[in-house]
C-alpha positions in Angstrom: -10.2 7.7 15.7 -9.5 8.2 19.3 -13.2 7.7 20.2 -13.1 4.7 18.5 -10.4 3.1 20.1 -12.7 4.1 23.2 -15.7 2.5 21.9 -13.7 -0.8 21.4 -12.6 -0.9 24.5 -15.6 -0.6 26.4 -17.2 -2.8 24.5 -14.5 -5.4 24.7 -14.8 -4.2 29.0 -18.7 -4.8 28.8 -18.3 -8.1 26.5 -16.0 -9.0 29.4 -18.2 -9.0 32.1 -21.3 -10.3 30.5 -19.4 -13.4 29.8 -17.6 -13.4 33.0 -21.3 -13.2 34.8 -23.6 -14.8 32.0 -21.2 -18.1 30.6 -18.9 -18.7 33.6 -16.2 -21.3 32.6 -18.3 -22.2 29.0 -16.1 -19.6 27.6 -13.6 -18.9 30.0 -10.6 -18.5 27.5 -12.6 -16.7 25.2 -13.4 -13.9 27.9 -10.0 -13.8 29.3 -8.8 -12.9 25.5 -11.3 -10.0 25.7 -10.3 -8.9 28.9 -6.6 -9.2 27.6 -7.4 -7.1 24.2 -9.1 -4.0 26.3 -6.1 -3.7 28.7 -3.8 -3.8 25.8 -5.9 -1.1 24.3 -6.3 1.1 27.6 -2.4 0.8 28.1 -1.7 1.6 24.1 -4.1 4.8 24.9 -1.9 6.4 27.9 1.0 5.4 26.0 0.0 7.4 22.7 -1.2 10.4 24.7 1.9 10.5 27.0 4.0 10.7 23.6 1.4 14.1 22.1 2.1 15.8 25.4 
């Protein structure tokens, strides 16, 4: 599960910048949400690992 979560997140990362690059303002909100989903999910990860140590 943990690699995963990994995955998804740099896929959300990578999904990011092509649109950021690629689309410009075309999609602007819709690149932003990605870019808003991955942090979440990088911050959710050091939260659940600070909790197993």
């Amino acid at each position: 599960m943990n690699s995963l979560i990994n995955i998804i997140i740099v896929l959300l990362i990578i999904g990011w910048l092509v649109g950021f690059i690629g689309f410009g303002a075309v999609v602007g909100s819709l690149i932003h949400l990605l870019l808003i989903v991955a942090v979440v999910g990088i911050i959710f990860r050091l939260l659940e690992g600070r909790k197993r140590a």
